[in-house]
C-alpha positions as a Markdown table, in Angstrom:
| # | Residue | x | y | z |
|---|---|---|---|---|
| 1 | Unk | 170.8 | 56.0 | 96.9 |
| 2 | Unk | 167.0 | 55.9 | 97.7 |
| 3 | Unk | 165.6 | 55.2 | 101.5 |
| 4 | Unk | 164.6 | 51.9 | 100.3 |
| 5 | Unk | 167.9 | 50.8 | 98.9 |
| 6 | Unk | 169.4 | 52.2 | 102.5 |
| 7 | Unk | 167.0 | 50.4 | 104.1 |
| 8 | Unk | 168.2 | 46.9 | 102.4 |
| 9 | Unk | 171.8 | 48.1 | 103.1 |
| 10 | Unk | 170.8 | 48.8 | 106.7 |
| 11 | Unk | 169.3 | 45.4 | 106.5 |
| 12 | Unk | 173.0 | 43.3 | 105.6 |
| 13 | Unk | 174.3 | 44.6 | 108.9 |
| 14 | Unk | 171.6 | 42.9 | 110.8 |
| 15 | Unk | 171.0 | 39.8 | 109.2 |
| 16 | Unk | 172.4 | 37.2 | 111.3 |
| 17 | Unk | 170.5 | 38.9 | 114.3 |
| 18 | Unk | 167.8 | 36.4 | 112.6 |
| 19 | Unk | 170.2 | 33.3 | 113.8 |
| 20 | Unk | 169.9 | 34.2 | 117.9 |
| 21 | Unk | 166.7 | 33.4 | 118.2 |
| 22 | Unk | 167.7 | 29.5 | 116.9 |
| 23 | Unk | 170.9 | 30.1 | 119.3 |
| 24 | Unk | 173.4 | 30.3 | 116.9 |
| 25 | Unk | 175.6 | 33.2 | 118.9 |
| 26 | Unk | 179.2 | 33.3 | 119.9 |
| 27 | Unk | 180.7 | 31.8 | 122.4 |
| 28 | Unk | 182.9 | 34.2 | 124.0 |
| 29 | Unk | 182.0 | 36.2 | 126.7 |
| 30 | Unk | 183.3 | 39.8 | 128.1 |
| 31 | Unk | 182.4 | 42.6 | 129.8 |
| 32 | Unk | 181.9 | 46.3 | 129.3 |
| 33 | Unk | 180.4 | 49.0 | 131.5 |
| 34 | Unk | 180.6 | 52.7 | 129.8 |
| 35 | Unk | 177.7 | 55.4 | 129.8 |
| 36 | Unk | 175.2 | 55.5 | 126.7 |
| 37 | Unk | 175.2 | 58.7 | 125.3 |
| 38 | Unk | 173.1 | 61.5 | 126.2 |
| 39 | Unk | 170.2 | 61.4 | 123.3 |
| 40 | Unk | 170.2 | 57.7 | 124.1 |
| 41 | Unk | 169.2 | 57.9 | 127.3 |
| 42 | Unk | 167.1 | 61.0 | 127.3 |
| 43 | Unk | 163.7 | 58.9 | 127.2 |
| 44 | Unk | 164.7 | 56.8 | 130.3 |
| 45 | Unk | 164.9 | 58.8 | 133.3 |
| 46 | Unk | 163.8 | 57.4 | 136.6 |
| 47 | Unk | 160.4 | 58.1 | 137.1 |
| 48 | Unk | 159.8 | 59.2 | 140.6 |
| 49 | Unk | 158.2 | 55.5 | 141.7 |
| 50 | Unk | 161.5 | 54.2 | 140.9 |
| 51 | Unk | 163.1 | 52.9 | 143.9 |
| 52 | Unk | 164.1 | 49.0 | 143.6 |
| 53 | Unk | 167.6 | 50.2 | 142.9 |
| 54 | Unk | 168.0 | 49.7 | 146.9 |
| 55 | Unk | 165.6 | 46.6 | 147.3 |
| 56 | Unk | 167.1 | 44.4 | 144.2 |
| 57 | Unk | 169.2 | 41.3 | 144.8 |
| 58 | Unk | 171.7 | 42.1 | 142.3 |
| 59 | Unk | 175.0 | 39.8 | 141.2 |
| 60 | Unk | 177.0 | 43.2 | 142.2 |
| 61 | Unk | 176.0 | 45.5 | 145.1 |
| 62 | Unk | 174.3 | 48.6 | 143.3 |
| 63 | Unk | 174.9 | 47.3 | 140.4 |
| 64 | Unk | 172.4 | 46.3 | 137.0 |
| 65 | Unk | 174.4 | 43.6 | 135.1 |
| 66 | Unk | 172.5 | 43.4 | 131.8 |
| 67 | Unk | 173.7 | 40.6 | 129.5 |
| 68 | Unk | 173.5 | 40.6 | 125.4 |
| 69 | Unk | 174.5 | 38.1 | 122.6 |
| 70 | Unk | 178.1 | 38.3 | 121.1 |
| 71 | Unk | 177.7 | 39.7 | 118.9 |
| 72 | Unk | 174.9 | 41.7 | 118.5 |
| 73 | Unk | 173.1 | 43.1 | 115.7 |
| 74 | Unk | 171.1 | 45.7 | 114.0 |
| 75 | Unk | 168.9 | 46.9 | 114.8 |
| 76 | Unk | 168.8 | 45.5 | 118.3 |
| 77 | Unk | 172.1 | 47.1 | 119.9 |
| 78 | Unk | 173.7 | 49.1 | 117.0 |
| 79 | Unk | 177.7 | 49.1 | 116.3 |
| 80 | Unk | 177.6 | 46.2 | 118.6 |
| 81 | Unk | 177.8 | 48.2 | 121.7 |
| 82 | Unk | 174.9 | 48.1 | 123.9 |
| 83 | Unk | 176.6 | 51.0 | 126.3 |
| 84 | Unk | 175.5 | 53.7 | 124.3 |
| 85 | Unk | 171.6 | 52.8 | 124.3 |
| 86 | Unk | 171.2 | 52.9 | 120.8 |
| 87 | Unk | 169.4 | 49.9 | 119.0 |
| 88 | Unk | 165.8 | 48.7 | 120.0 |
| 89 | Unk | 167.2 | 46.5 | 122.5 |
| 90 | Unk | 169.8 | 48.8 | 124.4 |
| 91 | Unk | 167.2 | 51.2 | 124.8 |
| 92 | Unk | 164.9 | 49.2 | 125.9 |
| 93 | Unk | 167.2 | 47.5 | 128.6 |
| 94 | Unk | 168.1 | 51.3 | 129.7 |
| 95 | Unk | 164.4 | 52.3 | 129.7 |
| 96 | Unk | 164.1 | 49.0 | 132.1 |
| 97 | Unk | 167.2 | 50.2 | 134.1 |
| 98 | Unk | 165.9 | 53.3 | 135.0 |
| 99 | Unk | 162.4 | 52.6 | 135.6 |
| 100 | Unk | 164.1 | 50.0 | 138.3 |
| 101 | Unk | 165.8 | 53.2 | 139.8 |
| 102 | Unk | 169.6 | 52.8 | 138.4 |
| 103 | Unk | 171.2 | 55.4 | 136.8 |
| 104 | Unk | 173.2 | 54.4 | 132.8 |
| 105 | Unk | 176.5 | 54.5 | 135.6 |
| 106 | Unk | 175.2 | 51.7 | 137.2 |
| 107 | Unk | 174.6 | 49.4 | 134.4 |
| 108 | Unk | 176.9 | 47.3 | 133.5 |
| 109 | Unk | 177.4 | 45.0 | 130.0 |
| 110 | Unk | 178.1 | 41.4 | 129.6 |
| 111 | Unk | 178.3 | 38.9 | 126.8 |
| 112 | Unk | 176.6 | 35.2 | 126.9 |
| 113 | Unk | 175.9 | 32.9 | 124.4 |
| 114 | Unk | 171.7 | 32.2 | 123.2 |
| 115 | Unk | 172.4 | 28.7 | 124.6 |
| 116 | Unk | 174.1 | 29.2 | 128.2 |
| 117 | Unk | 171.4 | 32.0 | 128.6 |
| 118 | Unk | 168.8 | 30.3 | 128.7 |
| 119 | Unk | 170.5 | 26.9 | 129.8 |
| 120 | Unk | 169.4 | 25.5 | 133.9 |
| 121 | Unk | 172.3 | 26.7 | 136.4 |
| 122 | Unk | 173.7 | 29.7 | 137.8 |
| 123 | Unk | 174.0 | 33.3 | 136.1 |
| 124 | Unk | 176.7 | 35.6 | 136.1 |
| 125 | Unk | 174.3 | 38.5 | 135.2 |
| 126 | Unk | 170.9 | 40.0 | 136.2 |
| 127 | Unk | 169.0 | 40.2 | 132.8 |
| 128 | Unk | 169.5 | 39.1 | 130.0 |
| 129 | Unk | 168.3 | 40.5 | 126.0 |
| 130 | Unk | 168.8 | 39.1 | 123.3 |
| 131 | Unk | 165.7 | 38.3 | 121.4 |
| 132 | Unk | 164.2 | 35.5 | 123.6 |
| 133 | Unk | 160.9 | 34.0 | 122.1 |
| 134 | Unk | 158.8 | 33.2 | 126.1 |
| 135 | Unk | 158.2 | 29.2 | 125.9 |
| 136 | Unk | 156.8 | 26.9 | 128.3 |
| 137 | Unk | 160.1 | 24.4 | 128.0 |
| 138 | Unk | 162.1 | 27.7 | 128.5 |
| 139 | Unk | 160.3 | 28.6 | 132.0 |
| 140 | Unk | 161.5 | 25.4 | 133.1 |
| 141 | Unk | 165.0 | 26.6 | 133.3 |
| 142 | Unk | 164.7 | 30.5 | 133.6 |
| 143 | Unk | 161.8 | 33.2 | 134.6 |
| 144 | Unk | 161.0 | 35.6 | 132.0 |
| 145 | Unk | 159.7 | 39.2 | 132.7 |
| 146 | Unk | 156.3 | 40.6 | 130.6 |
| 147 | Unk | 157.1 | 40.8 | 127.0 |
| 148 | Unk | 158.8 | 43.7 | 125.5 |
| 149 | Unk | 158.1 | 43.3 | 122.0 |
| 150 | Unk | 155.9 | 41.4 | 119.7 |
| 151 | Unk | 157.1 | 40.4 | 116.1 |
| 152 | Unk | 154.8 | 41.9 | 113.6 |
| 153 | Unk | 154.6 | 40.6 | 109.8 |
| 154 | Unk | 156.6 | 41.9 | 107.3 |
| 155 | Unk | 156.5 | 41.8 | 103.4 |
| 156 | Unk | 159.9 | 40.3 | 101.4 |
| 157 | Unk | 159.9 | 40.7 | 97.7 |
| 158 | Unk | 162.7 | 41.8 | 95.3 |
| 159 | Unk | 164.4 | 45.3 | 94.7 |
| 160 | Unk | 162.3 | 46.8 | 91.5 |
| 161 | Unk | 160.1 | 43.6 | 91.7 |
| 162 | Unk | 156.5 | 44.6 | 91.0 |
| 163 | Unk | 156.0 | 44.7 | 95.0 |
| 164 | Unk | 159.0 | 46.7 | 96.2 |
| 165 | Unk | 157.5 | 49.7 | 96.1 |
| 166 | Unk | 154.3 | 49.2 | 98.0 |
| 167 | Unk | 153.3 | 51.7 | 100.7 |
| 168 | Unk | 150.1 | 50.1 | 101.7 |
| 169 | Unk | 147.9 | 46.6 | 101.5 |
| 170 | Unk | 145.9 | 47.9 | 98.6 |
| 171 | Unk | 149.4 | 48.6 | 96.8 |
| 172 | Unk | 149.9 | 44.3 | 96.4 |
| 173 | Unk | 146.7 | 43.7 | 95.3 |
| 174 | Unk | 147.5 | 41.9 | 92.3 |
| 175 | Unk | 150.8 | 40.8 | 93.4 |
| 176 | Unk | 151.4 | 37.0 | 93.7 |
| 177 | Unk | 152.3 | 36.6 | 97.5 |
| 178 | Unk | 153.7 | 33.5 | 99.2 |
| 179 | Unk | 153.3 | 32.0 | 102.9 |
| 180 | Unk | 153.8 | 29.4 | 104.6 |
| 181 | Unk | 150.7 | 27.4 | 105.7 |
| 182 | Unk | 150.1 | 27.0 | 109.3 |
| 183 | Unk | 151.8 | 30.3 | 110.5 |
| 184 | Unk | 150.8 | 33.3 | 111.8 |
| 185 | Unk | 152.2 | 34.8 | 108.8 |
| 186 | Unk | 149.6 | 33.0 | 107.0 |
| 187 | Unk | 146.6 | 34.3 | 108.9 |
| 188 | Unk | 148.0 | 37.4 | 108.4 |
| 189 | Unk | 148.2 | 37.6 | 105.0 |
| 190 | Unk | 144.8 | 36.0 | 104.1 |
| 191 | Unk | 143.4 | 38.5 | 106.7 |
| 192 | Unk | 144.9 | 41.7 | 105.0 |
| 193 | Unk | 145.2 | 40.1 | 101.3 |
| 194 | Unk | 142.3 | 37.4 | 101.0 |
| 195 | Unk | 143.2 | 34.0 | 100.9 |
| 196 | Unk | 142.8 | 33.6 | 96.5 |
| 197 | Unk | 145.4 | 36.3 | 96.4 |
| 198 | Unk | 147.5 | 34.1 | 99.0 |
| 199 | Unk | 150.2 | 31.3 | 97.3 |
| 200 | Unk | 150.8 | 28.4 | 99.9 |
| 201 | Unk | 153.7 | 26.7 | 99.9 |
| 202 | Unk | 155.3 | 23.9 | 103.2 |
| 203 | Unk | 157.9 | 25.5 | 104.5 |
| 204 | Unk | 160.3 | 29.2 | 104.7 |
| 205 | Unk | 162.6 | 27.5 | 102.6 |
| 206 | Unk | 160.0 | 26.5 | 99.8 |
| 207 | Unk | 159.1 | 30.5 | 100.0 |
| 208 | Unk | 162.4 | 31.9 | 100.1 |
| 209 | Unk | 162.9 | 29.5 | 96.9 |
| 210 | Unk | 159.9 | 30.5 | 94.9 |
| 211 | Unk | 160.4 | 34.4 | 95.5 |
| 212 | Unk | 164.3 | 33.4 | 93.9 |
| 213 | Unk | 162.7 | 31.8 | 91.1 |
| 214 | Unk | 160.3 | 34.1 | 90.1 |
| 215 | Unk | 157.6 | 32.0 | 91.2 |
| 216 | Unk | 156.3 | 35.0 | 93.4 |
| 217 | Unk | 156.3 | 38.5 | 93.7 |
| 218 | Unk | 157.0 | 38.8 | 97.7 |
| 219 | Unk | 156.5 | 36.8 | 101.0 |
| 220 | Unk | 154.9 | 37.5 | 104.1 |
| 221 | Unk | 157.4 | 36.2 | 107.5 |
| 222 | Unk | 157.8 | 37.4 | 111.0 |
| 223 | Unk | 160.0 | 40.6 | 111.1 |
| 224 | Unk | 163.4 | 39.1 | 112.7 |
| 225 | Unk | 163.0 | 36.9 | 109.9 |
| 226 | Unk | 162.6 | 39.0 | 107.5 |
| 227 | Unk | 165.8 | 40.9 | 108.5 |
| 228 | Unk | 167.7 | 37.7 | 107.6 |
| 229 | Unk | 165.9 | 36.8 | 104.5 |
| 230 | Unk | 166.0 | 40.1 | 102.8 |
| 231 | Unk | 169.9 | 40.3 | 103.6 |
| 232 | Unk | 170.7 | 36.7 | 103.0 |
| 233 | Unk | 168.8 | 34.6 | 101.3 |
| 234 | Unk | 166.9 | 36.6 | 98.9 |
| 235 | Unk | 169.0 | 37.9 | 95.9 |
| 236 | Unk | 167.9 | 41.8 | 96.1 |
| 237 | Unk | 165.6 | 41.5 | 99.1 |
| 238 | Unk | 164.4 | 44.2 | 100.1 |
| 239 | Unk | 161.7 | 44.2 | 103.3 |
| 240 | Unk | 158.7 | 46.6 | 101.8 |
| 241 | Unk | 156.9 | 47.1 | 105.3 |
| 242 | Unk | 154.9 | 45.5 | 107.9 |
| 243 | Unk | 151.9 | 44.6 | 108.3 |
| 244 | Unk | 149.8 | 46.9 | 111.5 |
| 245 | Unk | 149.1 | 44.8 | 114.5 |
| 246 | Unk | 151.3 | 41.9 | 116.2 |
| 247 | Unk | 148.5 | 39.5 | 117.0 |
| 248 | Unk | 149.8 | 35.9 | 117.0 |
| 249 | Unk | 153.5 | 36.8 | 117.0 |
| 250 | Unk | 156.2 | 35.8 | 119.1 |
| 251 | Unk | 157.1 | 37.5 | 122.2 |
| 252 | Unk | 160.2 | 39.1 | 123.7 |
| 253 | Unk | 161.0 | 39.2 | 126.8 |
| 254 | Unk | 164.2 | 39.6 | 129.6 |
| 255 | Unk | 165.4 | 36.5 | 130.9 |
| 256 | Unk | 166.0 | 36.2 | 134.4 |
| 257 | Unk | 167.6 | 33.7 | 136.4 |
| 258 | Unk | 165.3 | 31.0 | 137.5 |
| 259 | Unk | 163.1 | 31.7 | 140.8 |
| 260 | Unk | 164.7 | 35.2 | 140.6 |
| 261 | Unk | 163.9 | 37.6 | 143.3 |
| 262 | Unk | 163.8 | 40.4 | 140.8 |
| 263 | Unk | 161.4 | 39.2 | 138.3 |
| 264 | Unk | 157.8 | 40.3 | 140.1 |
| 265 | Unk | 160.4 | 44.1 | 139.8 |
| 266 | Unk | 161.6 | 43.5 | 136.3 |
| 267 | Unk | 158.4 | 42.6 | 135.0 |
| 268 | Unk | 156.7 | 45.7 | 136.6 |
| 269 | Unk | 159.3 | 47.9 | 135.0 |
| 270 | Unk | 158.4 | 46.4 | 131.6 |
| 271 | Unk | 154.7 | 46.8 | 132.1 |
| 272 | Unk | 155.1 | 50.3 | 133.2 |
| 273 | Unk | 156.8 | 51.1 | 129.9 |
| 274 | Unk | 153.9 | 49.4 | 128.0 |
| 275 | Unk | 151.8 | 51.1 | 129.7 |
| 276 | Unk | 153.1 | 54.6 | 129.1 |
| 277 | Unk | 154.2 | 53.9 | 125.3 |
| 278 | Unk | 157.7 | 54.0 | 125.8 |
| 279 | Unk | 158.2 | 50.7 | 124.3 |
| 280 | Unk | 155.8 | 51.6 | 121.3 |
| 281 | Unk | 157.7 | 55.0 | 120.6 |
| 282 | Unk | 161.3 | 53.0 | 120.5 |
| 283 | Unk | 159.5 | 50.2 | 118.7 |
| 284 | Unk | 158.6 | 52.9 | 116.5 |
| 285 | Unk | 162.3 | 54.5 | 116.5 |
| 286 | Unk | 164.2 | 51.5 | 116.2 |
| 287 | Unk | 162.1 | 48.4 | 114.3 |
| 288 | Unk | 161.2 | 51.1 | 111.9 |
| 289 | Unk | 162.1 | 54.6 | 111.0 |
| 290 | Unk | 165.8 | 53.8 | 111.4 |
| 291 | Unk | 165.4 | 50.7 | 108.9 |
| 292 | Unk | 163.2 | 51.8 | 106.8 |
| 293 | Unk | 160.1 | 49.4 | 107.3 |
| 294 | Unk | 157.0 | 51.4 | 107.4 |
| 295 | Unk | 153.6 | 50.1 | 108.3 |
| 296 | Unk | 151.3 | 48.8 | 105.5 |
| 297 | Unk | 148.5 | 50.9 | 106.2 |
């Protein structure tokens, strides 16, 4: 089985990840507090400025309660178990956790739904991760912290299409590419492709559609999305890469409760790991090597 063929099998496990960021999540809720295993945790030690773990007003004394989506997906917490820190996501929240001064012992899992997450009212939990775009009509109800991730671009065509195999932009030259019009995706494209060598059709759907019919060779959509796409709704999707650069894209970040007294602390944290290229490297670990989307260089 080749790496790209993993990658697409890789791919099926995380499709409906795709669905939390339009809310579509469980709506049970439980709890789970174990440690995340030693390689997972090796990158997030406390740096030696890290000392809110005494100063935080936390749900439980001492205590980080970090909440994620039930379930969640791949590659954001993988196996569904965000105690072992492995998964973009779980690392990131332990990377945030110790950077805040608390040790993987005092972190403890919970489950919410997309909805109640971000929903006005009281919170049971501390943060919360689980692929939250930031929005103005979201602030109204919740605090955000600084962005953990921006979605890139990513190429969709069709296992042994003539894109599938492209390792760089010059490699679809020639290939008929489709994108919705008015989208980041589209600037992208037409940036890296030109816009004659662009096919622009209304909507995802109308895309999704003309890459089943034949119509095109491969489609250009948000990452996230293209997890879902290339699992789901594309007969033999396959995700060929992304594009370099996340300029325009949506932006992850923790929620917090709203007027939280920990989000000047949470948000520092983030920054810090931005700053030092921690979130890059796991970026690089988790959205990429480990699901086979390279960069198209």
């Amino acid at each position: 089985m080749t790496a790209r063929i993993l990658g697409r099998v890789a791919t099926t496990a995380i499709a409906v990840s795709a669905l939390a960021l339009a809310g579509c999540s469980s709506t049970s809720e439980g709890e789970t507090s174990t440690t995340p295993s030693e390689s997972a945790t090796a990158s997030a030690a406390p740096t030696a400025s890290a000392d809110a773990a005494g100063t935080l007003e936390t749900v439980t004394d001492g205590v980080l309660t970090i909440a994620t989506g039930e379930p969640a997906y791949e590659p954001w917490v993988i196996g569904d178990d965000p105690t072992t820190g492995e998964g973009f996501e779980a690392a990131v929240a332990y990377a945030v956790a110790a950077e805040l001064g608390y040790s993987p012992e005092d972190v403890t899992w919970v489950r919410t739904t997309f909805d109640s997450a971000i929903a006005p009212g009281a919170k049971d939990w501390d943060l919360n991760i689980q692929q939250f775009s930031v929005t103005e009509e979201r602030k109204n109800a919740v605090d955000f912290s600084s962005p953990y991730y921006t979605t890139s671009q990513a190429v969709v065509a069709v296992e042994g299409g003539v894109a599938a195999d492209a390792t760089s932009v010059a490699d679809l030259a020639g290939a008929a590419v489709g994108v919705t019009v008015g989208t980041t995706s589209y600037d992208v494209a037409v940036e890296a492709l030109g816009e004659d060598n662009v096919q622009v059709f209304n909507s995802v759907a109308d895309v999704v559609a003309a890459l089943n019919a034949g119509q095109i060779d491969a489609f250009v959509t948000d990452l996230p999305g293209a997890f879902y796409s290339a699992a789901v709704e594309v007969e033999n999707g396959v995700i060929v890469g992304q594009f370099a650069g996340s300029e325009g894209g949506d932006e992850f970040a923790f929620v917090l409760p709203k007027d939280s007294a920990n989000t000047e602390a949470v948000t520092a944290a983030v920054d810090t790991l931005a700053g030092d290229g921690t979130l890059e490297a796991l970026e690089t670990e988790w959205l990429s090597e480990a699901v086979d989307v390279p960069v198209l260089n």
